[in-house]
PDB file with one MODEL, atoms N, CA, C and O in Angstrom:
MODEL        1
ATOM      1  N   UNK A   1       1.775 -20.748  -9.577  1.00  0.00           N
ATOM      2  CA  UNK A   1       0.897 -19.620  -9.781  1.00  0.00           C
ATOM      3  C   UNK A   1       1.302 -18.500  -8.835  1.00  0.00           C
ATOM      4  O   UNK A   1       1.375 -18.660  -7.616  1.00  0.00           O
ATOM      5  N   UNK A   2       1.566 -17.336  -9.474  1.00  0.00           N
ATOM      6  CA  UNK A   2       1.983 -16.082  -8.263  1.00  0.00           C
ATOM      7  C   UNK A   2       0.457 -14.799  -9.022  1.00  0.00           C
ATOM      8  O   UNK A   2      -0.003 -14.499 -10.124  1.00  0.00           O
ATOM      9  N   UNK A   3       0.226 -14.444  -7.551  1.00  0.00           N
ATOM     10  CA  UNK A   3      -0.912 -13.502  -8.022  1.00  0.00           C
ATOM     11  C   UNK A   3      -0.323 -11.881  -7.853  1.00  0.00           C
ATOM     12  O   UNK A   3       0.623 -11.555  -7.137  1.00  0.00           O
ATOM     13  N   UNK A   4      -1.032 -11.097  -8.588  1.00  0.00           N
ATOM     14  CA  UNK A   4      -0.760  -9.413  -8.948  1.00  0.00           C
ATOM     15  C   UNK A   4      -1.911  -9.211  -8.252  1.00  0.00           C
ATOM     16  O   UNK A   4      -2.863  -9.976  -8.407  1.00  0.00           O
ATOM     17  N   UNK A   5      -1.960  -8.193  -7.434  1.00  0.00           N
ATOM     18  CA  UNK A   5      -2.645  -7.090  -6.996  1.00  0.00           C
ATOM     19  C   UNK A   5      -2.742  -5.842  -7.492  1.00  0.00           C
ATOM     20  O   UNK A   5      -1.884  -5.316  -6.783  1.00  0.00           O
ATOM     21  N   UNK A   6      -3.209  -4.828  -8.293  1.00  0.00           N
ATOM     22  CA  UNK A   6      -3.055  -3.726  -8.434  1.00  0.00           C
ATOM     23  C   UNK A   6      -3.910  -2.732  -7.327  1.00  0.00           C
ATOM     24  O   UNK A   6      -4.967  -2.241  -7.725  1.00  0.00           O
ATOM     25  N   UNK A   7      -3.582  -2.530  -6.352  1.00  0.00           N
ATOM     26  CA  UNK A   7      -4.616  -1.801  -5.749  1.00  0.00           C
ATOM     27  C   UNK A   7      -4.759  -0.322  -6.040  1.00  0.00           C
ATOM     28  O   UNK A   7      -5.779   0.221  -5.617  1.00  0.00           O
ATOM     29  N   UNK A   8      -4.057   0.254  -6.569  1.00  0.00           N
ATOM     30  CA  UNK A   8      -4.713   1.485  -7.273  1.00  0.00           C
ATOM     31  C   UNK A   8      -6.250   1.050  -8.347  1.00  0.00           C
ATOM     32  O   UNK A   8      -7.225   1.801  -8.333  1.00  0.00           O
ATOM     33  N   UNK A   9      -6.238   0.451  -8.747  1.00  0.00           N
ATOM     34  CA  UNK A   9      -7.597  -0.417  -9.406  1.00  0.00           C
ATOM     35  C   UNK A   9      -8.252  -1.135  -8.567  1.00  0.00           C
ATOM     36  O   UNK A   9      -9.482  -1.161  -8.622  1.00  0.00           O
ATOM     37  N   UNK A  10      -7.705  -1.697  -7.836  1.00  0.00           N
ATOM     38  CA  UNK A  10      -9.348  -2.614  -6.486  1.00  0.00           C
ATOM     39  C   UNK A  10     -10.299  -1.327  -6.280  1.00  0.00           C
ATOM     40  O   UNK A  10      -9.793  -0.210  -6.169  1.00  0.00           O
ATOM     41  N   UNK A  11     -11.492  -1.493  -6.241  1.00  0.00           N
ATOM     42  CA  UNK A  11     -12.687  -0.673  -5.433  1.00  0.00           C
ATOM     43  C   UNK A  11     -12.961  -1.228  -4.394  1.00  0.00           C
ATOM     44  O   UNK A  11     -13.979  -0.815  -3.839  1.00  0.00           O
ATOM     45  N   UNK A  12     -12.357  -2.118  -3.865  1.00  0.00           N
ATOM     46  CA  UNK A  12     -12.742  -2.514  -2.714  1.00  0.00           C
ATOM     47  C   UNK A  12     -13.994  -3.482  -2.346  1.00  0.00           C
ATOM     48  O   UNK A  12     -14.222  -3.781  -1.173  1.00  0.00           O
ATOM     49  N   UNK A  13     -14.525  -3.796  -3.064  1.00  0.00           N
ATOM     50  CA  UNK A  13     -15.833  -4.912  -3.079  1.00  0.00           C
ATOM     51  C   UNK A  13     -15.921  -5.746  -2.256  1.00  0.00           C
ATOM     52  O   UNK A  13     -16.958  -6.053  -1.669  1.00  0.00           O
ATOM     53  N   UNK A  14     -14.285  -6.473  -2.022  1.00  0.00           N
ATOM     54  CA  UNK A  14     -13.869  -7.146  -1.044  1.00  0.00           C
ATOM     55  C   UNK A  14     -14.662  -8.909  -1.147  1.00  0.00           C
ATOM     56  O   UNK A  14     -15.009  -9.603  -0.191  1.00  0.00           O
ATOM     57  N   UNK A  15     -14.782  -9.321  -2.974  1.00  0.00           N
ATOM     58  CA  UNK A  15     -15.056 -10.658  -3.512  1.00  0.00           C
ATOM     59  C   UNK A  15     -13.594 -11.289  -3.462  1.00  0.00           C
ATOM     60  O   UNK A  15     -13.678 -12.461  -3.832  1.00  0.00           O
ATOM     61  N   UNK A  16     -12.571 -11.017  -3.211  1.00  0.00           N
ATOM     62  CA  UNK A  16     -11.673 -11.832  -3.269  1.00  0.00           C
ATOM     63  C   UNK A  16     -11.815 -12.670  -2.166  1.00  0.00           C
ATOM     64  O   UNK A  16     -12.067 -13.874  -2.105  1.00  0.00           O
ATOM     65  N   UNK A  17     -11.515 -11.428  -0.885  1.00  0.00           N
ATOM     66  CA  UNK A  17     -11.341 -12.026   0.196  1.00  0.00           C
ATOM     67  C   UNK A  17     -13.095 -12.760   1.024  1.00  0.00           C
ATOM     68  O   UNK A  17     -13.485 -13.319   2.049  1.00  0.00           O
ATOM     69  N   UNK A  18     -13.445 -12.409   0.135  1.00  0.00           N
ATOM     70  CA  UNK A  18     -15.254 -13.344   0.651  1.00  0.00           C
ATOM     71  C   UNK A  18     -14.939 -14.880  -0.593  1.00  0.00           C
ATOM     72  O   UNK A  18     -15.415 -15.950  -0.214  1.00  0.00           O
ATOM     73  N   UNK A  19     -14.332 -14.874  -1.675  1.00  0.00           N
ATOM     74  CA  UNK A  19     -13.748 -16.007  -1.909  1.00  0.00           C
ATOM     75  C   UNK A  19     -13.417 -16.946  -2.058  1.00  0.00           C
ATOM     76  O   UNK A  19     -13.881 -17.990  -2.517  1.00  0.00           O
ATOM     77  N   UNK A  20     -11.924 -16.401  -1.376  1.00  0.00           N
ATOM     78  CA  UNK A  20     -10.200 -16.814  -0.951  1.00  0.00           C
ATOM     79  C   UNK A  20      -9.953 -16.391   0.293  1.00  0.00           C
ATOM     80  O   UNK A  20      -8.863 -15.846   0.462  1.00  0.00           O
ATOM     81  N   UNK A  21     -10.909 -16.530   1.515  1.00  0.00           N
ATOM     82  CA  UNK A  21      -9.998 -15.697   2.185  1.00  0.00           C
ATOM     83  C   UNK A  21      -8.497 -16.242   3.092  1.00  0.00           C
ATOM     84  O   UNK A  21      -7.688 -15.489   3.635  1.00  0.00           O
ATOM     85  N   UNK A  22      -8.453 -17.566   3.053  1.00  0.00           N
ATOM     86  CA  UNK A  22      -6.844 -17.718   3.249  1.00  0.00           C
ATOM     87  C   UNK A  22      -5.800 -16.754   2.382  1.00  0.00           C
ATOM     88  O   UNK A  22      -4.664 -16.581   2.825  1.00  0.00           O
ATOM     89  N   UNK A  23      -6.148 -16.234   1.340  1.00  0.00           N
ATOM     90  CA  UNK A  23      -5.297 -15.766   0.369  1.00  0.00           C
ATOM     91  C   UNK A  23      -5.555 -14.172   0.671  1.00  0.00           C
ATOM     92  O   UNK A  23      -4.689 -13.385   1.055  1.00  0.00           O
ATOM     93  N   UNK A  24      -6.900 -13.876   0.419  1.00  0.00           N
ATOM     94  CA  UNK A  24      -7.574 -12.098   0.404  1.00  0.00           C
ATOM     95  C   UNK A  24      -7.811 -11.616   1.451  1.00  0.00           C
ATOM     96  O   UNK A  24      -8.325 -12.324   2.317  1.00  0.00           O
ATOM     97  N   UNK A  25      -7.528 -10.335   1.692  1.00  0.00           N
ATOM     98  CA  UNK A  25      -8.441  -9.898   2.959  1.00  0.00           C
ATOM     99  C   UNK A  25      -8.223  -8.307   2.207  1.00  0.00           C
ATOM    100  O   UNK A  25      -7.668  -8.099   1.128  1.00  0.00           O
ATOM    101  N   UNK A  26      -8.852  -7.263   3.154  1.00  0.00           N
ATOM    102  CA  UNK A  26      -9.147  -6.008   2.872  1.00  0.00           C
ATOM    103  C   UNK A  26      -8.019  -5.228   3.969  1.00  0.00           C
ATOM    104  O   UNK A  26      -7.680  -5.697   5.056  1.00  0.00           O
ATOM    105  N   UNK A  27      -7.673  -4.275   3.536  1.00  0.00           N
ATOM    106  CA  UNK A  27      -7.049  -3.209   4.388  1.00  0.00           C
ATOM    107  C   UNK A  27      -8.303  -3.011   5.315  1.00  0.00           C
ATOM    108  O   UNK A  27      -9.489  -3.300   5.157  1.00  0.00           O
ATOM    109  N   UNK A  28      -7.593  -2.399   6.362  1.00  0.00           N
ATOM    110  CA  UNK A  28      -9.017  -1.841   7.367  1.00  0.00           C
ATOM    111  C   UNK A  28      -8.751  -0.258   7.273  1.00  0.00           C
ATOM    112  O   UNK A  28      -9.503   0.408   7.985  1.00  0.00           O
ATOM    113  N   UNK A  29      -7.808   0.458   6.515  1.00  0.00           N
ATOM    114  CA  UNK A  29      -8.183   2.065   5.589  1.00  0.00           C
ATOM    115  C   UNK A  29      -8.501   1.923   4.697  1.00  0.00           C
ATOM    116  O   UNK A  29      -9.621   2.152   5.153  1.00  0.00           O
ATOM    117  N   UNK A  30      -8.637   1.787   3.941  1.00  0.00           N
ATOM    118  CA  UNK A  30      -9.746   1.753   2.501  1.00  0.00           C
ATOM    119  C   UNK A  30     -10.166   0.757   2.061  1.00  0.00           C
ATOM    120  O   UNK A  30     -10.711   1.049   0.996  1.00  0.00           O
ATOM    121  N   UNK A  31     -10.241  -0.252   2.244  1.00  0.00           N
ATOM    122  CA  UNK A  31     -10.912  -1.433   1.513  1.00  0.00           C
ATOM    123  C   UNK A  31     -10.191  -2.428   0.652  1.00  0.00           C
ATOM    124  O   UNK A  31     -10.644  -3.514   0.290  1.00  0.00           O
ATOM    125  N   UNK A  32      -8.974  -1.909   0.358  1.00  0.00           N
ATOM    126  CA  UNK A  32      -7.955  -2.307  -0.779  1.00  0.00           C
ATOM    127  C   UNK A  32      -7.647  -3.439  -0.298  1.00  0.00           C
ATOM    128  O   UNK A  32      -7.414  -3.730   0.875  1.00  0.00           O
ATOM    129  N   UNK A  33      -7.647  -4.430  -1.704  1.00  0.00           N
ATOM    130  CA  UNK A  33      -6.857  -5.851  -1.531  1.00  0.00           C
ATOM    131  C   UNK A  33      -5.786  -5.873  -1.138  1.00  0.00           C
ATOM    132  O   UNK A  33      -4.964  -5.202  -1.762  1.00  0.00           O
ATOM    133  N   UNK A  34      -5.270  -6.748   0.217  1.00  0.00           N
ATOM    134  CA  UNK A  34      -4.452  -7.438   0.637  1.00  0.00           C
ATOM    135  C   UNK A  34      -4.220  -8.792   0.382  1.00  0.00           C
ATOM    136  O   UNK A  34      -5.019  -9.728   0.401  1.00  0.00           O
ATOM    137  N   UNK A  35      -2.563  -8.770   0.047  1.00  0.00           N
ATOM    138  CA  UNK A  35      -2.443 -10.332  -0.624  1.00  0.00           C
ATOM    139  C   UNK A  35      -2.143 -11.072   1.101  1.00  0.00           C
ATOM    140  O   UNK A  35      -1.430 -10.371   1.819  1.00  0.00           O
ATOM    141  N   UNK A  36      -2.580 -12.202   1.626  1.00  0.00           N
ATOM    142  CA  UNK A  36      -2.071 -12.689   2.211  1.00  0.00           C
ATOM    143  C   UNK A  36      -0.924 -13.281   1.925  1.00  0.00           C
ATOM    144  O   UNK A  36       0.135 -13.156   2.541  1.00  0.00           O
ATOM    145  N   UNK A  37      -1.136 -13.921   0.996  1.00  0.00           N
ATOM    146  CA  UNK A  37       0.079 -14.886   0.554  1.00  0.00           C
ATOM    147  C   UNK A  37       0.103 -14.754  -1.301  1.00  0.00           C
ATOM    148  O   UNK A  37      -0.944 -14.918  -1.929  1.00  0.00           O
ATOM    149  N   UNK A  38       1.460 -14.437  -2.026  1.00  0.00           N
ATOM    150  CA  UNK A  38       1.645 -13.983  -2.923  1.00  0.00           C
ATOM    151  C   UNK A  38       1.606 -15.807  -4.360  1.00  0.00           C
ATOM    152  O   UNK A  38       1.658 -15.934  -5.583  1.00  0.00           O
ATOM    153  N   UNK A  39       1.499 -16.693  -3.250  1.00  0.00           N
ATOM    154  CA  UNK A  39       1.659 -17.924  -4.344  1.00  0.00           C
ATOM    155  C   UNK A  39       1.394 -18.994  -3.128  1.00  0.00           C
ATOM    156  O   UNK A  39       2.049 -19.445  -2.189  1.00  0.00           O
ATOM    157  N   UNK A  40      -0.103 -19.170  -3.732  1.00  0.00           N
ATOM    158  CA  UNK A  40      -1.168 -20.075  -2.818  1.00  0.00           C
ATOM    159  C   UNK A  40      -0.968 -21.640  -3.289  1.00  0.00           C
ATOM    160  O   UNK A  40      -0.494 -22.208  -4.273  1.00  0.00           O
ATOM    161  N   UNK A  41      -1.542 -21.999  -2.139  1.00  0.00           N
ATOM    162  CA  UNK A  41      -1.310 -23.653  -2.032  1.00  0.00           C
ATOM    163  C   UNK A  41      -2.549 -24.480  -2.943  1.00  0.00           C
ATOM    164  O   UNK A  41      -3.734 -24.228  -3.158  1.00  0.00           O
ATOM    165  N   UNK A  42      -1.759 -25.431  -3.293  1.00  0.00           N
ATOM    166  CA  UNK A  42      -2.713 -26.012  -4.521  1.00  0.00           C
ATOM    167  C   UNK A  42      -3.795 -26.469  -4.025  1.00  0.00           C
ATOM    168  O   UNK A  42      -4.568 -27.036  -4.797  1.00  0.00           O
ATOM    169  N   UNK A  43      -4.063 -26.377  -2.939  1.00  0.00           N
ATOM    170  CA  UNK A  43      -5.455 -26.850  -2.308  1.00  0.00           C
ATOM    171  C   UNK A  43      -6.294 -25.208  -2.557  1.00  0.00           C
ATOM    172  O   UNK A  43      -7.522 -25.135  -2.505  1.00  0.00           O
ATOM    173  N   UNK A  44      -5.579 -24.213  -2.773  1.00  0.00           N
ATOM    174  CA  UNK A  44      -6.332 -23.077  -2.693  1.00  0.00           C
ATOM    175  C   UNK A  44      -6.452 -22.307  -4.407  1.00  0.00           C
ATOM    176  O   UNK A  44      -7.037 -21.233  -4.538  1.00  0.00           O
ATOM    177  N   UNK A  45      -5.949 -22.881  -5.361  1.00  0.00           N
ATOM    178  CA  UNK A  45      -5.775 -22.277  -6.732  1.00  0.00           C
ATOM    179  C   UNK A  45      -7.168 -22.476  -7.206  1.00  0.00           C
ATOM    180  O   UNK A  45      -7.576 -21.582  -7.948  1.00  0.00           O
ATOM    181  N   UNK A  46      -7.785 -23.204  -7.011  1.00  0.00           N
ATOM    182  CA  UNK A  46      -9.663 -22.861  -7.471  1.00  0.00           C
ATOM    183  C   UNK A  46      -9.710 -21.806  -7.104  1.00  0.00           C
ATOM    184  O   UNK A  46      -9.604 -20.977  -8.007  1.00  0.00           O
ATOM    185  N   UNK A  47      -9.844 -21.363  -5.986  1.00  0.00           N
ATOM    186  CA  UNK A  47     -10.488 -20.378  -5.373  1.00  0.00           C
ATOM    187  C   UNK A  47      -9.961 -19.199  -5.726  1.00  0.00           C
ATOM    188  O   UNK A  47     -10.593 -18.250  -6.191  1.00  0.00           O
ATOM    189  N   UNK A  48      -8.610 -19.254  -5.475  1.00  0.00           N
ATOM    190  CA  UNK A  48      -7.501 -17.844  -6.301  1.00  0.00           C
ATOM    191  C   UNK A  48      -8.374 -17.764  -7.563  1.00  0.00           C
ATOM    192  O   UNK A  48      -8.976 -16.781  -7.994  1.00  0.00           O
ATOM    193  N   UNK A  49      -8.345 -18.373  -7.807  1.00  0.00           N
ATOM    194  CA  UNK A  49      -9.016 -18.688  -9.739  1.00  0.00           C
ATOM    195  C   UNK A  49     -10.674 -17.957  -9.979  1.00  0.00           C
ATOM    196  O   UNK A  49     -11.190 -17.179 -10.781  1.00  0.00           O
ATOM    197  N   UNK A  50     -10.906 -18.380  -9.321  1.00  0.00           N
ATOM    198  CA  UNK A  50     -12.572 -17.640  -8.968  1.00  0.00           C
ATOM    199  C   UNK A  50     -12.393 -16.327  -8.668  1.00  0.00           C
ATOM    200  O   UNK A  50     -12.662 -15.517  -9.555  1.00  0.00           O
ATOM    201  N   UNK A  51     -11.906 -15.838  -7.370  1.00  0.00           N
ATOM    202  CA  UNK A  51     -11.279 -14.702  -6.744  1.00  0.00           C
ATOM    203  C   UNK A  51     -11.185 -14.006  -7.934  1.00  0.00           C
ATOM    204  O   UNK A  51     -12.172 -13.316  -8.190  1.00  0.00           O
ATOM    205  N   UNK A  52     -10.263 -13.988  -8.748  1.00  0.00           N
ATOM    206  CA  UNK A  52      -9.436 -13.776 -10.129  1.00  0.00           C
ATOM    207  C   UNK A  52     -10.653 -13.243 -11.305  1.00  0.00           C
ATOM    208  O   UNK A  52     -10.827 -12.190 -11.918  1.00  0.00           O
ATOM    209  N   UNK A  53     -11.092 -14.052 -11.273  1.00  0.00           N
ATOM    210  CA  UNK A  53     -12.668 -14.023 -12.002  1.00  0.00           C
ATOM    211  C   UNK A  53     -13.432 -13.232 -11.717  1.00  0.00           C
ATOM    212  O   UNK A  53     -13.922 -12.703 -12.715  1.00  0.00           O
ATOM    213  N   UNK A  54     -13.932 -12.734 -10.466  1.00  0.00           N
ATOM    214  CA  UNK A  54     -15.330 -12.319 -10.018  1.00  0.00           C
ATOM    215  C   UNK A  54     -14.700 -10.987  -9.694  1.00  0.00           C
ATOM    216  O   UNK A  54     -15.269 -10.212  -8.925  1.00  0.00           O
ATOM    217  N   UNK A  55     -13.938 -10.795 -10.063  1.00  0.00           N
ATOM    218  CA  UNK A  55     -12.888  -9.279  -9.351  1.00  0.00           C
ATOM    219  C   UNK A  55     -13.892  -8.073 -10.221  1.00  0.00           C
ATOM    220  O   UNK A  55     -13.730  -7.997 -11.439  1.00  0.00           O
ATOM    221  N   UNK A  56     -14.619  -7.422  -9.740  1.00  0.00           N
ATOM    222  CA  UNK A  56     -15.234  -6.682 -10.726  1.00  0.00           C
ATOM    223  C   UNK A  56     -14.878  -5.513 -11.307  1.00  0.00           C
ATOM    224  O   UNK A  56     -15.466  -5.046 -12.282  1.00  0.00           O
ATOM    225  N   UNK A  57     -13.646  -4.846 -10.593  1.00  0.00           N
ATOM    226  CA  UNK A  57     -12.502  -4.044 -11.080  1.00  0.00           C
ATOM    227  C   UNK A  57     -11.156  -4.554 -11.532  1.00  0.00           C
ATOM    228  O   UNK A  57     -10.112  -3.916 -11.404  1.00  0.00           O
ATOM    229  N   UNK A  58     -11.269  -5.868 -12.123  1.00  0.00           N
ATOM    230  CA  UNK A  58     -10.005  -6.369 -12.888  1.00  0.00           C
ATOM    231  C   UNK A  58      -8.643  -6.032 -12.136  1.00  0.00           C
ATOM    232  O   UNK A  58      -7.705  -5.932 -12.927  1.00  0.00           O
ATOM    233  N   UNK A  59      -8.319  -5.841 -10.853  1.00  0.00           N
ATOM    234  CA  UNK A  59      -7.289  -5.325  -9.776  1.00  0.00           C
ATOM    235  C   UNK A  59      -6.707  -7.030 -10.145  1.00  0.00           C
ATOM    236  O   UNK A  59      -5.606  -6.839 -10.661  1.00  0.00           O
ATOM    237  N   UNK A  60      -6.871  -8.016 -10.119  1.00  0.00           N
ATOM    238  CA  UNK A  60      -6.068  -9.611  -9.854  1.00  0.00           C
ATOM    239  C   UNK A  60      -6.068  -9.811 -11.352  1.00  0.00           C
ATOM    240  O   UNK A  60      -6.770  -9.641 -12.349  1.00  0.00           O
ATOM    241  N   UNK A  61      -4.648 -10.363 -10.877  1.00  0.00           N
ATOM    242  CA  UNK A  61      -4.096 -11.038 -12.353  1.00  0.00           C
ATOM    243  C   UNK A  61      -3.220 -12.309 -11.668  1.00  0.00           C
ATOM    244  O   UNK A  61      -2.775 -12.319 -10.521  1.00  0.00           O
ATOM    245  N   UNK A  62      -3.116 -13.179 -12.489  1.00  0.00           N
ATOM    246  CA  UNK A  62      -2.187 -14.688 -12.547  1.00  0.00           C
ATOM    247  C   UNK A  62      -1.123 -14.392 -13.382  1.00  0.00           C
ATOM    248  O   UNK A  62      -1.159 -13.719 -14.412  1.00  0.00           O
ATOM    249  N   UNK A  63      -0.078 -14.994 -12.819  1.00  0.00           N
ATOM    250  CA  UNK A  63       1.261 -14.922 -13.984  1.00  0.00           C
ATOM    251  C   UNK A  63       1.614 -16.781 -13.514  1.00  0.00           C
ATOM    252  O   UNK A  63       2.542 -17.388 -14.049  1.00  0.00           O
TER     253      UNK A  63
ENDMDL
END
């Protein structure tokens, strides 16, 4: 699993990284998703998965 960020589309809500946050966190200038890590550990793909889900500006995608 490798995850997409679009941060021109994040608003910043900052549900990824409340989460995932081994994986998400926020810039500390605007709010924008930061990937920690671009292809998370299988102990962490629920949560990517949720993250992914609850994104309320559709910014995360799975490939």
């Amino acid at each position: 699993m490798r995850i997409k960020a679009d941060t021109e589309r994040c608003i910043g809500a900052g549900m990824c990284a409340l989460t995932a946050p081994k994986v998400f966190d926020q810039s500390e200038e605007d709010g924008t998703v930061l990937l920690l890590v671009d292809e998370p550990a299988a102990e962490d793909e629920a949560a990517v998965r949720r993250a992914v889900q609850v994104c309320p500006s559709g910014a995360l995608s799975l490939d």
